[in-house]
Structures are given as C-alpha cells and as structure tokens.
C-alpha positions in Angstrom: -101.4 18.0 -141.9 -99.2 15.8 -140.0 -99.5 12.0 -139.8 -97.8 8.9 -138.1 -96.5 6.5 -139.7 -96.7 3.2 -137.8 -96.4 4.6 -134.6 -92.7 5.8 -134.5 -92.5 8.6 -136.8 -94.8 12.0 -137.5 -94.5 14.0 -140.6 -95.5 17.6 -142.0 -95.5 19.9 -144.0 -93.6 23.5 -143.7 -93.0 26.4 -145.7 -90.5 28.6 -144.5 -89.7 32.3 -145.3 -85.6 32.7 -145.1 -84.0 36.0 -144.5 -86.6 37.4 -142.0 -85.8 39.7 -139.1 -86.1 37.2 -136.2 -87.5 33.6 -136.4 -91.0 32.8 -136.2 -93.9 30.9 -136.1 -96.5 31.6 -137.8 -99.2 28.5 -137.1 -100.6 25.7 -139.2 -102.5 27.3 -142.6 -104.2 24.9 -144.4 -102.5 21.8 -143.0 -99.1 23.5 -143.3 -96.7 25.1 -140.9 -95.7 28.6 -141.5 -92.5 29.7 -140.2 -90.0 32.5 -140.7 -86.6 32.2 -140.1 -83.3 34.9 -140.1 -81.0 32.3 -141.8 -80.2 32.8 -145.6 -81.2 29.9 -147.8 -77.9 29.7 -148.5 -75.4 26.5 -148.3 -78.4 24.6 -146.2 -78.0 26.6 -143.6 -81.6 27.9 -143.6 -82.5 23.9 -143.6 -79.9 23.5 -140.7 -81.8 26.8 -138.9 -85.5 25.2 -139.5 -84.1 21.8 -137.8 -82.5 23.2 -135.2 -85.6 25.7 -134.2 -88.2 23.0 -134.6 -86.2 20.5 -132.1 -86.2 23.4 -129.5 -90.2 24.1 -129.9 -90.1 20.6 -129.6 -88.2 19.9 -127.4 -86.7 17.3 -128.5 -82.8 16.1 -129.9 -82.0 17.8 -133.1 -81.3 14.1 -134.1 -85.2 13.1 -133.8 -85.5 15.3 -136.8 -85.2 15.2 -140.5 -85.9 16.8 -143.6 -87.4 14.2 -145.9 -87.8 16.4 -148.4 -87.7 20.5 -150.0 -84.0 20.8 -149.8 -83.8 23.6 -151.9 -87.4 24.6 -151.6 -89.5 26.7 -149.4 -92.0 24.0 -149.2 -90.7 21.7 -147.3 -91.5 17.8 -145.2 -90.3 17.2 -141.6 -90.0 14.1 -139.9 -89.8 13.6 -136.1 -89.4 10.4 -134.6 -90.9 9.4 -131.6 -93.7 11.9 -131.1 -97.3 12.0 -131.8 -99.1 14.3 -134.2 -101.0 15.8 -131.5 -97.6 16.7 -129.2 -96.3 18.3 -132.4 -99.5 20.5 -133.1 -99.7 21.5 -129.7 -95.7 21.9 -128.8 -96.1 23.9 -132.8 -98.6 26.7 -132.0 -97.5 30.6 -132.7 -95.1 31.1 -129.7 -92.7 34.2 -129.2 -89.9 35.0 -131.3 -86.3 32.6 -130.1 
C-alpha cells in the first residue's frame, strides 16, 4: 500500500520478477506492485531497470525516484517525491508492455 509522508514524498512496496521476456506490469496484489522486468539482477542493473521504468509510467524525472530499500531483494520499497498516492495508483495500473 502506498503512503505519504508529510506531503512531499509517497512510498510502496514492489516485488519484481528479473529476467523476464519484456517488462511488465502486473498491478497492485495485496498492497504490492507486481512488475516484471527483462534486466538481470545482476550488478544493480535490474534496480537501475525498475527506476528507470517506474519514472516513465510516471512520468516523472528518474531523479524523483529512489529505492529505499530491497537492494538485493525481489521485494523491494520505492520512494517518489512529489506525487500523491492516488497519481501513483492510477499512473501504476497494468499498462502494455515498454
């Protein structure tokens, strides 16, 4: 479930499958977004793929977003600064693969 935190900054949760054919969203299960990306967790790069994907749903700078925490984990937290938990469930829904 996502949440603000005094107004500037809204977090949630993520679990990512790396080393899938094409990147994906899956939607929100159980307060947590599902997403599948082609990028190997391997050297961060499948943290650098999830940042970079989840600024363009976004649409917002890749520097609005951070990974708080899950580095070397599938289960991972996402901060965005600067938008509202309801933008990011509604900009966050299943879309087409990128």
């Amino acid at each position: 479930m996502a949440k603000m935190d005094g107004g500037k900054r809204c977090t949630f949760r993520v679990r990512v499958q790396p080393g899938a054919r094409r990147n994906e969203v899956q939607g929100f299960v159980d307060g947590v977004l599902r997403l599948r990306l082609t990028a190997p967790p391997v050297e961060g790069r499948a943290n650098e793929a999830l940042l970079k994907l989840l600024a363009n749903l976004l649409g917002a700078r890749r520097g609005q977003l951070s990974l708080l925490s899950g580095q070397t984990s599938r289960e991972k937290v996402i901060a965005v600064e600067g938008m509202a938990e309801e933008e990011v469930h509604r900009r966050l829904r299943p879309s087409s693969p990128e």
